[in-house]
C-alpha positions as CSV (number, residue, x, y, z in Angstrom):
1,X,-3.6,13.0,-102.2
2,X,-0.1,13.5,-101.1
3,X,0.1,15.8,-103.9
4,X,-2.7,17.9,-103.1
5,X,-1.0,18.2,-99.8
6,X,2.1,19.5,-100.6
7,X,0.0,22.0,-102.9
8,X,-1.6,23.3,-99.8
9,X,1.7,23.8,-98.2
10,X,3.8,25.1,-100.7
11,X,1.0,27.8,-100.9
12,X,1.3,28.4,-97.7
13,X,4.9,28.8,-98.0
14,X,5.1,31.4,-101.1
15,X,2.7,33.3,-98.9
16,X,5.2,33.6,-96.2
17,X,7.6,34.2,-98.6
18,X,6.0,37.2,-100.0
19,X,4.4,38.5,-96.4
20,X,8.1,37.7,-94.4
21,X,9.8,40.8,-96.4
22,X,7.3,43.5,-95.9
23,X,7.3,42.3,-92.4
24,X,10.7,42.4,-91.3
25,X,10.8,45.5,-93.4
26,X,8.1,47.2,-91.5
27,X,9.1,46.1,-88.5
28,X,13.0,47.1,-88.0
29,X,12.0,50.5,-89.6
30,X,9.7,51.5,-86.8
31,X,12.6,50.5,-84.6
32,X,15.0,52.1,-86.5
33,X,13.3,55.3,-86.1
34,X,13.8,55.6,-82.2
35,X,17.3,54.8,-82.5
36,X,18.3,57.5,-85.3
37,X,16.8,60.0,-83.1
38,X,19.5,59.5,-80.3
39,X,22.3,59.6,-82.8
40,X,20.5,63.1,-84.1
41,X,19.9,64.2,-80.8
42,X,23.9,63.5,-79.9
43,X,25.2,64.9,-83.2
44,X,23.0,68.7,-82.7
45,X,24.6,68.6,-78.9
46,X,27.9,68.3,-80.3
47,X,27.5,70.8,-83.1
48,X,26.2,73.2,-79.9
49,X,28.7,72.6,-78.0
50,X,31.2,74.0,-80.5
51,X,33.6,70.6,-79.8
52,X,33.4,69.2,-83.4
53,X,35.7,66.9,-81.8
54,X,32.9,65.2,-79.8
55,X,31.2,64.0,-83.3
56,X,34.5,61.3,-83.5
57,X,33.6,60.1,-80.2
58,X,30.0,59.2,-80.6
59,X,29.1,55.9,-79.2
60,X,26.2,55.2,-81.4
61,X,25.1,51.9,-81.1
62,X,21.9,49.1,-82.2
63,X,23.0,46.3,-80.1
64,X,19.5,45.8,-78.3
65,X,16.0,46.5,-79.6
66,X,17.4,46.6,-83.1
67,X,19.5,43.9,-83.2
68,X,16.7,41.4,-81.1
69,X,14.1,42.7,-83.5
70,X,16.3,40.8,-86.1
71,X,17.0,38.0,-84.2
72,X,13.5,37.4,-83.6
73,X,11.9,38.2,-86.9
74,X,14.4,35.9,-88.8
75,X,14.0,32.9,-85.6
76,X,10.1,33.4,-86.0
77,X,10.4,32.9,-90.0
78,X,12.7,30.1,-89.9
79,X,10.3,28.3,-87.4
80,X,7.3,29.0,-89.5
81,X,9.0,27.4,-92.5
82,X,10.7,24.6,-90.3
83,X,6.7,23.9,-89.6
84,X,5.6,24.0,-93.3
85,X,8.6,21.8,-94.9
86,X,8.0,19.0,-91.8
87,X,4.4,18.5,-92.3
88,X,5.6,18.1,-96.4
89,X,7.7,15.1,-95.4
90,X,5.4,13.9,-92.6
91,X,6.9,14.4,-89.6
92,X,6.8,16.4,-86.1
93,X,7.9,19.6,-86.0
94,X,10.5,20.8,-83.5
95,X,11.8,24.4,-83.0
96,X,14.6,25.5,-85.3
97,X,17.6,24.2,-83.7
98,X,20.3,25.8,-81.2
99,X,23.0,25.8,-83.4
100,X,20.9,27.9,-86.2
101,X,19.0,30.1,-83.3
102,X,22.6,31.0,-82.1
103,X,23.7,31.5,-86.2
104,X,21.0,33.8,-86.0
105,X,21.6,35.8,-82.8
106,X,25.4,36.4,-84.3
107,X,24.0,37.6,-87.7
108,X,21.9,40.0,-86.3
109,X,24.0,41.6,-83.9
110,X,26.9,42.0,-86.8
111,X,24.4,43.0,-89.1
112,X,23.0,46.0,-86.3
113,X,27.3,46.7,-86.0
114,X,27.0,47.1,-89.9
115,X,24.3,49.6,-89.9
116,X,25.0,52.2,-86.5
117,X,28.7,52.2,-88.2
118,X,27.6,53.4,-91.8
119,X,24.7,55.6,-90.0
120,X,26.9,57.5,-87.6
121,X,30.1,57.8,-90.0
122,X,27.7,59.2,-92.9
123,X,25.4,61.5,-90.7
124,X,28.4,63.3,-89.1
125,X,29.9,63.5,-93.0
126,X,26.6,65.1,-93.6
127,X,26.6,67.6,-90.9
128,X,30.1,68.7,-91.1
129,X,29.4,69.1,-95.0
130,X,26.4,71.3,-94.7
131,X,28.4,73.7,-91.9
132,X,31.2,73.7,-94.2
133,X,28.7,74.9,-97.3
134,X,27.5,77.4,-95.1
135,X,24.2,76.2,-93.4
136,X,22.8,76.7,-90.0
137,X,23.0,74.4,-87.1
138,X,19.4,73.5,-87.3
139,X,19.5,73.5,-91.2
140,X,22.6,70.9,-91.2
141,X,21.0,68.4,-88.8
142,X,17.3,69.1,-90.9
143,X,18.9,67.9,-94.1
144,X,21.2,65.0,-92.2
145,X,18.4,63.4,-90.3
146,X,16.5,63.6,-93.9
147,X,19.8,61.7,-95.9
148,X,20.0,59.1,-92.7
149,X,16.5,58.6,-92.7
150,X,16.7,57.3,-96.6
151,X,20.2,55.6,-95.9
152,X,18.4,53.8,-93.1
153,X,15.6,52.8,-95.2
154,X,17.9,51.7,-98.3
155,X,20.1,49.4,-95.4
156,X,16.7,47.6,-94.3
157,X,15.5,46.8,-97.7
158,X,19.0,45.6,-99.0
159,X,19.2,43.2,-95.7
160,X,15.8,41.9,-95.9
161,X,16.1,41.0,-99.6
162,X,19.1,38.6,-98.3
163,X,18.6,37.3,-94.8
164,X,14.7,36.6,-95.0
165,X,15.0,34.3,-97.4
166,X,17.9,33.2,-95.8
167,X,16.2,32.2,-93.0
168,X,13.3,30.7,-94.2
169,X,15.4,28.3,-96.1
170,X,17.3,27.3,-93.2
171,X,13.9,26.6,-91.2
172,X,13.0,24.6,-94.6
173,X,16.0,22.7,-94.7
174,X,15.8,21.9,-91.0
175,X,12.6,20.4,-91.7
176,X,12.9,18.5,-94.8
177,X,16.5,16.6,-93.2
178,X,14.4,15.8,-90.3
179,X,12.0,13.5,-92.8
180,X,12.4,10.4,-94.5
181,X,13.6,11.8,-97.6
182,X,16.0,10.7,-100.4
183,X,16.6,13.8,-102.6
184,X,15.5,17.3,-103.2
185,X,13.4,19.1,-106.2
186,X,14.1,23.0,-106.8
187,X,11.1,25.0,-106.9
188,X,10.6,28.5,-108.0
189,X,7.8,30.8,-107.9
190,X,7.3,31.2,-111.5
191,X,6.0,34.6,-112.3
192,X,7.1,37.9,-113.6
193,X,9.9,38.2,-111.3
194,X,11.3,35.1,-111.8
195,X,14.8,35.6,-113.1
196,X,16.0,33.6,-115.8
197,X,19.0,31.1,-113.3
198,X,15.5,30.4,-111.0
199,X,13.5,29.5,-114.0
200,X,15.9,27.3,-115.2
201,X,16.8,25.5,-112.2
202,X,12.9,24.7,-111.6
203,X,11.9,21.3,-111.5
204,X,15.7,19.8,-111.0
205,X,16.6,17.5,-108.7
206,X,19.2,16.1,-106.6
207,X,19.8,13.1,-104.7
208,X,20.8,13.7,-100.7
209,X,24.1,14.5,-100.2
210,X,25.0,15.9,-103.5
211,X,27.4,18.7,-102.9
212,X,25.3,21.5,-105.3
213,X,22.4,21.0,-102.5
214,X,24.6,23.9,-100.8
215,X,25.9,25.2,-104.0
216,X,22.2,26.4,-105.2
217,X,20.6,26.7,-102.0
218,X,18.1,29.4,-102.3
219,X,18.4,32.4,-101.4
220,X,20.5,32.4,-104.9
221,X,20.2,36.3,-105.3
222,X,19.0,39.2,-103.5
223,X,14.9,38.6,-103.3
224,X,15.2,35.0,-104.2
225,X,12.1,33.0,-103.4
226,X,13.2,29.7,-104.1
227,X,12.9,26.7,-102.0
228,X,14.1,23.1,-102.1
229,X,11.1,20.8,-102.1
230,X,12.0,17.1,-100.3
231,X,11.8,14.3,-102.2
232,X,10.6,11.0,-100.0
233,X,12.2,7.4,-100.2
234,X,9.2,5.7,-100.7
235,X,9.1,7.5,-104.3
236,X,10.2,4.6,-106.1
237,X,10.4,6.1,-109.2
238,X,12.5,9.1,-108.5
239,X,15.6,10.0,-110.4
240,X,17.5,12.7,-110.2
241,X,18.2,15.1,-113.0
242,X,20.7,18.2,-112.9
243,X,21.9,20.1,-115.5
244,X,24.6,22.9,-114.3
245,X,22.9,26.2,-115.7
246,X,26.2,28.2,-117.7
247,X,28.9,30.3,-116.0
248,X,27.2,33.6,-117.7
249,X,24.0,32.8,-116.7
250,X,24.9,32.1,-112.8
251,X,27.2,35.2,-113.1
252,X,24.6,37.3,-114.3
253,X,21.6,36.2,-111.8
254,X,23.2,34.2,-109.2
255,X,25.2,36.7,-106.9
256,X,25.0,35.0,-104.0
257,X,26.6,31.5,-105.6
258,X,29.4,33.6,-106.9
259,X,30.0,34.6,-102.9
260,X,30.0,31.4,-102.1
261,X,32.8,30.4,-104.7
């Protein structure tokens, strides 16, 4: 029964997984869209204005909308799967903690500094290019806002292939500790984009507290959509079994362990 349970859920789960992208995705792009007109709108003034020395001064900027559309997308996944991997283990629910909320509050708001920097330093590069190859004012800022536009769309997708996962599992891993559990299974979504390192760390387990709980906790790589499964003390029959997958093969599909070493 308990089995057929934990089915349910971890259906429920990969369905977040795969929905929680696109969302985020779709979501900080129709922000983003707003806020790349003001930095458009200040870069034509200060090609009109003839001061080319106003472009070094811009004060472009996503701290607000952008950066709370983060925050909340990520808070909102990681109390979704804090709400999945507690009813797995049986127990109550709370939100994701204060300590993780705040985590993510300071994660969005660099990553929203990350983005308006490469945006505004790039943009005016573009603009000052096309002038210098001979292009109208209107023509420059045409083909700028067109290269910021795919920049800004490249940024999003390489953020949301690391930190939605990233958040999820934190929610997850908030969940399982709050439950009566002795150990943890590795589960992958196996499938045709199921890398190799993911495949072969399926099915392994570890007992709590084992140090390579944090070494190979999912996210692993960018679009990772692994998850640690709980493993409950009442399973008297549990023993854990790890094998460390090779050097070449976590160099070659786990980027994000070889950050964390």
């Amino acid at each position: 029964m308990r089995e057929q349970r934990i089915e349910v859920l971890l259906y429920e789960q990969r369905r977040l997984l795969d929905a929680a992208f696109d969302d985020f995705i779709e979501a900080l792009t129709a922000v983003a869209g707003g806020q790349m007109e003001h930095l458009v709108r200040d870069v034509r003034r200060a090609l009109r204005s003839g001061e080319l020395k106003q472009l070094e001064n811009l004060a472009f900027s996503l701290r607000g909308r952008y950066s709370r559309t983060i925050r909340d997308a990520l808070v909102q996944f990681m109390s979704q799967a804090k709400r999945i991997a507690a009813a797995e283990v049986g127990v109550t629910p709370g939100a994701p903690s204060t300590a993780a909320r705040a985590e993510v509050a300071v994660k969005a708001g660099q990553i929203a500094d990350l983005h308006a920097a490469r945006w505004q330093a790039q943009t005016v590069l573009d603009v000052l290019n096309a002038r210098g190859a001979g292009l109208t004012i209107p023509a420059a800022v045409a083909a700028a806002t067109e290269a910021l536009a795919e920049r800004a769309q490249r940024d999003i997708q390489a953020t949301a292939n690391i930190v939605v996962n990233d958040a999820i599992n934190e929610g997850r891993n908030e969940g399982l500790q709050a439950g009566d559990i002795q150990g943890y299974q590795y589960s992958a979504i196996l499938d045709d984009r199921t890398c190799a390192l993911c495949e072969d760390l399926d099915g392994m387990t570890l007992v709590r507290g084992d140090a390579r709980f944090d070494e190979f906790n999912p996210p692993i790589h960018d679009r990772c959509r692994c998850v640690w499964i709980g493993v409950l003390s009442d399973e008297v029959d549990f023993r854990p079994e790890w094998r460390d997958p090779s050097a070449d093969m976590i160099a070659a599909h786990g980027s994000l362990i070889v950050e964390r070493n």
